[in-house]
C-alpha positions as CSV (number, residue, x, y, z in Angstrom):
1,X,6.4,-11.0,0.1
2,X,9.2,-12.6,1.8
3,X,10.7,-11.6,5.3
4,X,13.9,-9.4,4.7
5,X,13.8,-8.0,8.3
6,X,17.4,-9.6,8.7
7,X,18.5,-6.8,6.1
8,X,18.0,-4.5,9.4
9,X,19.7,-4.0,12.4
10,X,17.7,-5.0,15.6
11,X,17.1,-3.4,18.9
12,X,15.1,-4.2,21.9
13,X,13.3,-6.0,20.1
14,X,12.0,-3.7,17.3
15,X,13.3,-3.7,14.1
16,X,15.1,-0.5,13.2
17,X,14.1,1.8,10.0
18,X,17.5,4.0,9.9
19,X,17.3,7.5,8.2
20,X,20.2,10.0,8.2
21,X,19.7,13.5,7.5
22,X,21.6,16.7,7.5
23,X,18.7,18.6,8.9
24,X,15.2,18.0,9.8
25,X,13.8,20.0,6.8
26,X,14.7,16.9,4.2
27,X,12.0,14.5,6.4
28,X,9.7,16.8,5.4
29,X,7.9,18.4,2.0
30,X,9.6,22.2,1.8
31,X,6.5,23.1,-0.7
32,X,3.7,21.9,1.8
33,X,2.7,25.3,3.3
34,X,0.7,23.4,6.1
35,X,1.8,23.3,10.1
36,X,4.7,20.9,10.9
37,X,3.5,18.9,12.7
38,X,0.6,18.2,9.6
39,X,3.4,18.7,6.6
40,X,3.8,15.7,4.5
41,X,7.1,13.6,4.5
42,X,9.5,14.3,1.3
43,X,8.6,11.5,-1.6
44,X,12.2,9.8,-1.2
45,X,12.2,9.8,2.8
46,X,8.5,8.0,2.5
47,X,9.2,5.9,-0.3
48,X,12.5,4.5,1.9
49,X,10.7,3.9,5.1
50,X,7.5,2.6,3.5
51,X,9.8,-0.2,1.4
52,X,11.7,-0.7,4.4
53,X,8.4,-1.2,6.3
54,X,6.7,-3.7,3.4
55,X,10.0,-5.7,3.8
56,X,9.7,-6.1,7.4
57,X,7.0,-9.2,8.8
58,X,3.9,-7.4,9.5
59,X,3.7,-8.6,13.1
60,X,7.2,-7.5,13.9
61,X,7.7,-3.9,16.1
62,X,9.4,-1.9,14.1
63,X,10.9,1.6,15.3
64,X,12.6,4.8,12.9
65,X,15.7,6.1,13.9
66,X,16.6,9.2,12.2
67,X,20.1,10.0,12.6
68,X,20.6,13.9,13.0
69,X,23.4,16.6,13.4
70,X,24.0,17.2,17.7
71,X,21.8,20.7,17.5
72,X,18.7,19.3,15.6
73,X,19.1,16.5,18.1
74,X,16.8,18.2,20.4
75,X,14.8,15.8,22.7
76,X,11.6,18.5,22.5
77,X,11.7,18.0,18.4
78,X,11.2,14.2,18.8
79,X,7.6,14.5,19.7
80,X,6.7,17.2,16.8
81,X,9.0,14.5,14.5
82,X,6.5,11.3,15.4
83,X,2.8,13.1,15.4
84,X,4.0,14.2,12.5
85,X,4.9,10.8,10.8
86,X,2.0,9.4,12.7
87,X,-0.1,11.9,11.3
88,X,1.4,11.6,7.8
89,X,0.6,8.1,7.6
90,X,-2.4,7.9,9.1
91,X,-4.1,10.0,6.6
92,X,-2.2,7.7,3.8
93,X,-4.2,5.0,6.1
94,X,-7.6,6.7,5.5
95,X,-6.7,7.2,1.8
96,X,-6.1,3.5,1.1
97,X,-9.2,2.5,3.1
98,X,-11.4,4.9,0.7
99,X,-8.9,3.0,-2.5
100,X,-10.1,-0.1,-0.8
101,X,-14.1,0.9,-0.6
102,X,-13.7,2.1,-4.0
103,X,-12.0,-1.2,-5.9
104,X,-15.1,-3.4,-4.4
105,X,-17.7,-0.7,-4.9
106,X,-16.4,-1.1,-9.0
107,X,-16.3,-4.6,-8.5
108,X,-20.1,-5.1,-7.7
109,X,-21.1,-2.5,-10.4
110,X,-18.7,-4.6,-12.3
111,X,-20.3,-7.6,-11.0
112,X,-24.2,-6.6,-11.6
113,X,-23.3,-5.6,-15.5
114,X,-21.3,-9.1,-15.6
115,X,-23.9,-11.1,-14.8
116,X,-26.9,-9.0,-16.9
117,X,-24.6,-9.6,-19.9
118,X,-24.2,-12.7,-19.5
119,X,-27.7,-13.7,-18.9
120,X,-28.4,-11.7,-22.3
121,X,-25.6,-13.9,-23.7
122,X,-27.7,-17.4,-22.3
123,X,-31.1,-16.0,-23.1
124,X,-30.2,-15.1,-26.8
125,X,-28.4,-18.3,-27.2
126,X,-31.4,-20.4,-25.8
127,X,-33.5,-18.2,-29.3
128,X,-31.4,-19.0,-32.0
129,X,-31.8,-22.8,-32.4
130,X,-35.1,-21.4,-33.3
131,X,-34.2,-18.4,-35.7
132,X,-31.7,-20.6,-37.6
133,X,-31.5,-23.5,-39.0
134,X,-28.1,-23.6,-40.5
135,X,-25.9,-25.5,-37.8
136,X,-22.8,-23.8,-39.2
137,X,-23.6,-20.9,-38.3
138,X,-26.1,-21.2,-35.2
139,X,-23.2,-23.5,-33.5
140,X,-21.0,-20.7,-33.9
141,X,-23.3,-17.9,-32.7
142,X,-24.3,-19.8,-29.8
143,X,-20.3,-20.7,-28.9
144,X,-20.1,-16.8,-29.7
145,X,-22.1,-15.3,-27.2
146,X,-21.4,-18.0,-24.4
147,X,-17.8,-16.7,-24.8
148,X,-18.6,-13.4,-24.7
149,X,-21.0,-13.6,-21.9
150,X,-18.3,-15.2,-20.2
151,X,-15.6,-13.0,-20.9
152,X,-17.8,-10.0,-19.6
153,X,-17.1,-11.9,-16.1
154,X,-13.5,-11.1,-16.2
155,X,-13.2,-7.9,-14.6
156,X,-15.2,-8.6,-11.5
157,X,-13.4,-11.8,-10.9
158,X,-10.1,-10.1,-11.1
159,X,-11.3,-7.5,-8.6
160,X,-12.6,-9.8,-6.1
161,X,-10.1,-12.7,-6.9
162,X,-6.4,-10.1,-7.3
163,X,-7.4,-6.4,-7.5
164,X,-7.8,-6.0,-3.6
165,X,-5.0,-7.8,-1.7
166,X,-2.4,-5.1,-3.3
167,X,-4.4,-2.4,-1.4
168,X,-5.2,-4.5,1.3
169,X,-1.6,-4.4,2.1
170,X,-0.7,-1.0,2.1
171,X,-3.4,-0.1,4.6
172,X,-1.9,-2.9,7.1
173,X,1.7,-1.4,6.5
174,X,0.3,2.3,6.7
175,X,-1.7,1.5,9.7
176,X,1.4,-0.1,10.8
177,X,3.3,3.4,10.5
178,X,0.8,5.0,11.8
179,X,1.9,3.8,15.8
180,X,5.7,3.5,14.4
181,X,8.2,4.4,17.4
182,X,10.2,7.3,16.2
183,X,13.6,7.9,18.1
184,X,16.3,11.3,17.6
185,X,19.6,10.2,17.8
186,X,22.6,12.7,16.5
187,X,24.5,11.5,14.0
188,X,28.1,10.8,15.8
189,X,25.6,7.7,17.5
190,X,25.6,5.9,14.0
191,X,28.7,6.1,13.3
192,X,29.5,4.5,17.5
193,X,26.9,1.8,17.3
194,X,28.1,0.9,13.5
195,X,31.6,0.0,15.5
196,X,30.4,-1.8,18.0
197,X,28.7,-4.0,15.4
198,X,32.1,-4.2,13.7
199,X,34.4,-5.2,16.0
């Protein structure tokens, strides 16, 4: 994917993931019933910052600002707010590895039919120059089940050839979010720092 880390605004040398928010409670799931600091992060707020994330180089620091009204700006929330997101993420992490376990452990099953299929297909089409004598149609049998062995090859070289880099990725960019630097800042900062860009 190409580098869009220009798109964002940098800062001591991290690239910065800017979220603003009326409250604290959109970050987060309202339905998930679980502690705060295990809740998981709303769909929209993860789906920004993990397209932000897969936009950024992998290899460049990358921190989340989340831009907050002056009382929910509390220095003793940011450290709930990043074990949180660390948290988050780090099962999402875990999740992709097990994805990533899975696609290959389908692949080699994939893989050992594959290959028994298509050593039917060879060992049937090594008989029939012997069971027929039409060339017609033992030429096209023969072409038949080579093709069809072949084709029974298809799946396992799409998993180990394209299947896996997809998920691949996402467990670098959620391992990646996993150690991201979170930072508080209230919201009449953005608005400051925006005009000192500006002028």
């Amino acid at each position: 994917m190409k580098d869009l880390s220009g798109l964002y605004r940098t800062e001591g040398g991290y690239v910065l993931i800017e979220i603003t928010l009326k409250s604290l409670h959109q970050l987060f799931n309202s339905f998930d019933p679980a502690p705060f600091y295990e809740k998981d992060i709303d769909p929209d707020a993860e789906s920004y910052i993990v397209d932000a994330a897969r936009e950024i180089n992998i290899k460049q620091p990358i921190k989340l600002v989340i831009y907050l009204p002056s009382p929910d700006a509390a220095a003793e929330k940011a450290r709930l707010i990043q074990d949180a997101i660390h948290n988050y993420f780090s099962y999402q992490a875990r999740a992709a590895r097990r994805e990533l376990r899975l696609v290959f452990q389908q692949g080699r099953w994939s893989l050992a039919i594959g290959l028994a299929f298509l050593a039917f297909c060879i060992a049937v089409r090594a008989i029939i120059p012997y069971a027929l004598r039409n060339s017609v149609a033992r030429d096209f049998l023969q072409e038949s089940l080579l093709i069809s062995g072949w084709v029974a090859m298809w799946r396992p070289f799409q998993v180990f050839l394209y299947d896996w880099w997809p998920v691949r990725k996402k467990i670098r960019v959620m391992e990646k979010l996993s150690r991201l630097a979170v930072e508080i800042r209230p919201a009449e900062a953005q608005a400051s720092e925006t005009a000192g860009i500006n002028r």
